[in-house]
N, C-alpha and C positions, 0 to 999 in steps of 0.2 A: 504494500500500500504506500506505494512511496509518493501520495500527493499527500499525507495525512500530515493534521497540522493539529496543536490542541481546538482552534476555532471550527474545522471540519467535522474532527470529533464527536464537540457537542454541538453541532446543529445536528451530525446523525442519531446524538443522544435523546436529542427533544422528537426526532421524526420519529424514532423506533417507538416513541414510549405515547407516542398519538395515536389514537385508534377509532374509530366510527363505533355507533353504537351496536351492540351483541357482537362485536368483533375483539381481540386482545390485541396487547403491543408484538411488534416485530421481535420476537423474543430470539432469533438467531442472528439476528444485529445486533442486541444488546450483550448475547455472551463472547463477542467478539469482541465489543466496544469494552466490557468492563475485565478487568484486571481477574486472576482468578482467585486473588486474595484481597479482591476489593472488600470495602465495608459502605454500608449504607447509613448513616446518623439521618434523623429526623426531628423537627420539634416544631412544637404549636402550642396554642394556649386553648383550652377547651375549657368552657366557665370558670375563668379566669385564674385556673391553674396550667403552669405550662409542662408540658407532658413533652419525654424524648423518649427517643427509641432509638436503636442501632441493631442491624443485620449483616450479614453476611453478602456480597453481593450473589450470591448463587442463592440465598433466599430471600432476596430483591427479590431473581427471576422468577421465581419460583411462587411470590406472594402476588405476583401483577400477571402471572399466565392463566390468566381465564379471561373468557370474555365478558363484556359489564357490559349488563342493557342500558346504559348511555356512554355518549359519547366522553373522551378524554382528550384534550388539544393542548397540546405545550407552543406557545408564541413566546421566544424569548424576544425581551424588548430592549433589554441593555446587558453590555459583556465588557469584562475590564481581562485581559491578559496577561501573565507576569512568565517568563520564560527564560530559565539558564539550562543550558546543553540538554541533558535529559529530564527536565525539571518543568514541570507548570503549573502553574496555578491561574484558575479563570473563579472569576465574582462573576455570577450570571443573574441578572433578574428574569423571572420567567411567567406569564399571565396563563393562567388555564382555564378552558372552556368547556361544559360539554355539551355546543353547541359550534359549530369552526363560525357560523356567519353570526351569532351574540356579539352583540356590541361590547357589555362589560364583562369583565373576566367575572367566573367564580371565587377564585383566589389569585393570590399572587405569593410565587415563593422565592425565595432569594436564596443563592446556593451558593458555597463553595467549594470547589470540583480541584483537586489533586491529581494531575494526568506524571505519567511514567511512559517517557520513549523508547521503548524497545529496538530491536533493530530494526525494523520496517514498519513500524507503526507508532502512536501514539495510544494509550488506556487508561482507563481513567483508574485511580487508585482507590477513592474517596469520596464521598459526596455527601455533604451536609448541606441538607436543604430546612429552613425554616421559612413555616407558612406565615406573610406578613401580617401584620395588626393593621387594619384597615383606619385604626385612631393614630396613628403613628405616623409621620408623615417617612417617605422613602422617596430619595432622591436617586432618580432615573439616568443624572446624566445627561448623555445628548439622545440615550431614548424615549420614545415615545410608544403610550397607550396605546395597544389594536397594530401597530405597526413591528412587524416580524426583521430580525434580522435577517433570517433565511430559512 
């Protein structure tokens, strides 16, 4: 794969993990994309306690392969990349729909993604996504709302 770059990566990351409704995510994209000693961190607030969690990435795939009678759409809208030799780190904000043509997002979650260049590719190490406080203000950047990087 030698066009792969960490920005390649996760735009495959957000396509694989998008799905139409009663359909699941690209799950053999994503165990290419993820490290085989990836970990998955998550955290939200659910009545106003904040709740984390951490997986294995192989029970990532393994918790998002069924299909959901609605739909799931990852639109990233802003990306920061940091990159030394086989080293990256990307801050990704990402809008989710389960609707593609809904105006506002369901949520929005802000991630930080750990990539490891192997020899012919790029994979993601890590991923800590926390789902945003909609009372919280979060600065986009030069992204914008409904507007996809790619």
């Amino acid at each position: 794969m030698a066009n792969s770059t960490p920005e390649t990566t996760l735009s495959q990351l957000w396509q694989a993990l998008s799905h139409a409704p009663d359909e699941k995510p690209n799950i053999a994209k994503l165990k290419t994309l993820l490290h085989p000693k990836s970990t998955v961190y998550g955290s939200q607030v659910k009545g106003q306690q904040p709740v984390f969690s951490a997986m294995l990435g192989t029970e990532f795939i393994e918790a998002v392969n069924k299909p959901s009678s609605t739909g799931f759409y990852e639109c990233e809208i802003a990306r920061t990349v940091q990159e030394y030799d086989r080293f990256a780190h990307v801050y990704s904000i990402v809008e989710t729909r389960s609707n593609k043509a809904q105006v506002a997002a369901d949520f929005v979650g802000v991630n930080s993604i750990q990539l490891y260049r192997a020899t012919d590719k790029w994979q993601i190490l890590s991923i800590y996504y926390h789902i945003a406080d909609p009372k919280l203000p979060l600065s986009l950047g030069a992204g914008q709302s409904g507007k996809c990087i790619d």
